[in-house]
N, C-alpha and C positions, 0 to 999 in steps of 0.2 A: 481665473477659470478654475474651479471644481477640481479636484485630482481624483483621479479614474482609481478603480481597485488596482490594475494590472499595474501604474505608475506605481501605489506603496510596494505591492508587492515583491517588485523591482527591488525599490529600494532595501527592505526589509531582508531579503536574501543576499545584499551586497553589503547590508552591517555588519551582519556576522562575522565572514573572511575580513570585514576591514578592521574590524575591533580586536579581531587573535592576532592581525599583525602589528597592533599598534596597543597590549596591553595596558589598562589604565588609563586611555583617553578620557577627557570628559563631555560631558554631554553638549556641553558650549562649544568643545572643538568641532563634533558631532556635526550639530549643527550646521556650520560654519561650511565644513566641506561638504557636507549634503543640500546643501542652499535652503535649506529649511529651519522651521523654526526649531526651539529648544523644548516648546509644546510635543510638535510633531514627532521630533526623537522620540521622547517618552513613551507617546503613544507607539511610537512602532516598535520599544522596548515591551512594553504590554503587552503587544501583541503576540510578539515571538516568546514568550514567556508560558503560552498558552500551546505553542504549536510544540509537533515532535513527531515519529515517527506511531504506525499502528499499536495499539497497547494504549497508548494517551498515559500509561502510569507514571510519578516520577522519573523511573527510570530512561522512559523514552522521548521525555520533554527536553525544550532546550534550557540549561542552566544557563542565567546570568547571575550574575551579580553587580547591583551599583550600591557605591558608597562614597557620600560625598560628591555624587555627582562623577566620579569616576568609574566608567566601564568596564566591566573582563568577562571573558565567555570563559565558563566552565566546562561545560559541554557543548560543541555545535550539534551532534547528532549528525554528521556526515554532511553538512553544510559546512566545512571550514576554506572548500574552494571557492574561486570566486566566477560568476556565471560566466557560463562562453560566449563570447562575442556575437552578434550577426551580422550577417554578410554587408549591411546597413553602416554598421558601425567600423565594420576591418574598413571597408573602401573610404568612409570620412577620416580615420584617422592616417590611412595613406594618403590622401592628400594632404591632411596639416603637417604630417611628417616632410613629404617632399615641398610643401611650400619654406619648411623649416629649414631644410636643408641647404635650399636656393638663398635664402636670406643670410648664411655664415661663410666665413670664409673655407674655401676647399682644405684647408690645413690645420680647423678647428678643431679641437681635440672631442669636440661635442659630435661628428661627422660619425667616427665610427660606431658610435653607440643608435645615433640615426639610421645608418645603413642596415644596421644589425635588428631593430625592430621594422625596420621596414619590408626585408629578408622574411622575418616569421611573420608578419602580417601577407605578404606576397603568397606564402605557401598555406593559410590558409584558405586563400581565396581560389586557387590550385588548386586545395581537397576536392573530389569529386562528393556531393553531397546525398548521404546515405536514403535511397529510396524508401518509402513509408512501406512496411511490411500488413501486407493483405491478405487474408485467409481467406482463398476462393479455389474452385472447383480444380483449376490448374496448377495451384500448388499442394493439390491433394487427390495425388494420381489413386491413392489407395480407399478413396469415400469415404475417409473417416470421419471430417469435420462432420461431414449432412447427416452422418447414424448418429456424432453424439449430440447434434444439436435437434434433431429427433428424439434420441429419448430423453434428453430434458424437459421437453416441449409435451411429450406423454406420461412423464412418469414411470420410466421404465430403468430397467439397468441393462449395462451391456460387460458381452466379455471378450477380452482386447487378447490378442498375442504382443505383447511390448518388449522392447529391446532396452534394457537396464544398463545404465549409462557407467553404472559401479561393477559392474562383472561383464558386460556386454554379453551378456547371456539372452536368450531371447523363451518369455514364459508368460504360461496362462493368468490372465484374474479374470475375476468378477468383480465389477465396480460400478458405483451409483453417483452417476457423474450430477455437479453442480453448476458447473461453469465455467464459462472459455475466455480467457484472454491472451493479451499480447503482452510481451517484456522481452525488451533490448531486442526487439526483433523477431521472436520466436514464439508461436502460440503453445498456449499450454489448456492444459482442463484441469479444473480444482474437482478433485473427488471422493465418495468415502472407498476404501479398496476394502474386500472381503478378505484377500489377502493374509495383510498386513493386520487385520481389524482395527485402522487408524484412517483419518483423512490424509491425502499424497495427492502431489501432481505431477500433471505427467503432462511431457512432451508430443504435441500432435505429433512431429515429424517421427518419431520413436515408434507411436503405435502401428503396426505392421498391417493388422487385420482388429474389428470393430463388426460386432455385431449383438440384434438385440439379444439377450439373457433369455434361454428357454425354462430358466428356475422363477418361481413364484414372485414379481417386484419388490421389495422391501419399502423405498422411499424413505431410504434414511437420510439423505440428501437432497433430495426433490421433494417439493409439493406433492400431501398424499391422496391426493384426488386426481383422476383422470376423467376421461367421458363417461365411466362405469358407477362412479362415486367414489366414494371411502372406502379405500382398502379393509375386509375381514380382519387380519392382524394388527393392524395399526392402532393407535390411540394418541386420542389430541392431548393434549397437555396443555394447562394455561400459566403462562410463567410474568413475573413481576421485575420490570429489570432499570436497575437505578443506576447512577456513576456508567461506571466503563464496563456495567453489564450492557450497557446498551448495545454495546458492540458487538455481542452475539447475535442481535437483530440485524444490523447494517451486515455483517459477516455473512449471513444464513438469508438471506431477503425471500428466495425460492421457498423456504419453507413456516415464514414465518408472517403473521395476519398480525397486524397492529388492532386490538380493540380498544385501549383510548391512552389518552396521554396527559398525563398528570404531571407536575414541579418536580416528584422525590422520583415519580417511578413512570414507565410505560410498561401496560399490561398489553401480553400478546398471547397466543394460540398458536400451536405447533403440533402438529400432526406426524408421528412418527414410530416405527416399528422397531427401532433398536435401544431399548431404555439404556441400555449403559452407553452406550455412545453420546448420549445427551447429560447423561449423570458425569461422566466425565468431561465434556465439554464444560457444563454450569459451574462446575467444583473450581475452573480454573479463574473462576470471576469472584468467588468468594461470599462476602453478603450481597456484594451487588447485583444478585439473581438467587432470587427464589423459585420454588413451582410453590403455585397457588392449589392445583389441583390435576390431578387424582392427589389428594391424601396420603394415600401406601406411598408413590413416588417420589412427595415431598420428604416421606419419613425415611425412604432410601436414602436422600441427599446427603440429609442431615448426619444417618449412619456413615458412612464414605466420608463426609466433612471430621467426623468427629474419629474415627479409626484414623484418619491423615493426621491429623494432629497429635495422635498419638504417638505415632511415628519418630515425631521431633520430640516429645517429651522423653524418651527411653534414652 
């Protein structure tokens, strides 16, 4: 039978933790307890060789090294635990423990060590298991998800009373939300803040009061067209983005139009009223993003790229 993605990936995530605990294994040992072949290793060494954390740069990739067919993880990137159990797995291996059990004599010195993984398998089967967290009307007594998934949806900006998790002080912005997700439980919105003049996220449950922005929309963060057309202020940009520039497209998808896709580069179009927000965004990808056009803009970059560099030269 065929092996499924979810089975390597499985497995893939349980080399890592198994190879930091067992520095210098070989790929034959590998093998051997993964019941796979010495092919398959490899290839899931490949693989993970290519994964890592957002950035994709060396620095966020996972480091191996093989030599000689001996394995050691240099870096896991925050994979060095090994995956948690499910509920599937705690209950089979309570059974083979207790069939274990029954098989040895009451006074075998193997008992206590049995008893004792069978204890922390018991208790996580005990954990009450954490309900899936859902952003809906009733856990947002105060309407804030619906105004900012409104003005994403328009193009608008909104301005929040929020309560600052670092001062617990509670204060005004203006910000041009881009999108809402969940982590560990908690929604958030990824935005540009007027503020701050930087992207920040911010906690739904934090924002106190949400409403639309009665100042001009910017659409520095959203899509710059609404039912009205093309914002007066705004200008499109068409930018060139290769390597892990790509990532500014995956990152910004709201405001970003793929016009075609090439091997070195994918050219796109982006519609936006705050040039330096974007001149500072690109700079942080390097050559792997250019603008194509307006011209004056490109030659902004370029100045900003080459003033930064000067920086390190002094």
């Amino acid at each position: 039978m065929a092996e499924t993605a979810i089975e390597r990936t499985k497995r893939a995530l349980d080399l890592i933790p198994y190879v930091m605990e067992r520095p210098g294994i070989t790929i034959q040992e590998l093998a051997r307890d993964f019941s796979v072949s010495e092919k398959q290793i490899r290839a899931d060494l490949d693989l993970l060789y290519v994964c890592g954390l957002p950035g994709y740069s060396p620095l966020e990739l996972i480091d191996i090294a093989t030599d000689d067919d001996y394995v050691d993880i240099i870096d896991p990137q925050l994979l060095d635990q090994p995956r948690n159990l499910t509920r599937r797995e705690v209950i089979a291996l309570t059974v083979a423990l207790e069939a274990l059990a029954a098989s040895r004599n009451p006074d075998d010195k193997l008992q206590p060590i049995i008893k004792g993984l069978m204890g922390k398998l018991q208790s996580l089967l005990e954990a009450p298991a954490s309900p899936p967290h859902v952003l809906n009307k009733e856990s947002d007594p105060n309407n804030v998800l619906s105004m900012v998934e409104a003005a994403i949806k328009r193009g608008q900006d909104l301005d929040i009373e929020y309560i600052s998790a670092k001062s617990n002080t509670r204060n005004h912005r203006r910000i041009s939300p881009a999108e809402v997700f969940v982590e560990n439980g908690e929604g958030y919105l990824r935005a540009w803040c007027f503020n701050s003049g930087a992207e920040r996220t911010f906690r739904l449950d934090r924002m106190m009061v949400a409403a639309i922005s009665t100042k001009h929309p910017t659409g520095v963060m959203h899509a710059g067209t609404n039912s009205g057309g093309s914002r007066p202020d705004s200008i499109r940009v068409t930018l060139a983005l290769g390597g892990n520039g790509r990532e500014f497209a995956e990152r910004h998808q709201s405001i970003c139009q793929v016009e075609s896709v090439h091997a070195e580069e994918t050219l796109v179009s982006v519609e936006i009223a705050d040039k330096n927000w974007l001149l500072r965004s690109l700079l942080g990808y390097g050559g792997s993003a250019r603008i194509i056009e307006p011209a004056e803009l490109a030659a902004d970059l370029r100045d900003m790229a080459r003033e930064t560099l000067e920086l390190y030269s002094r």
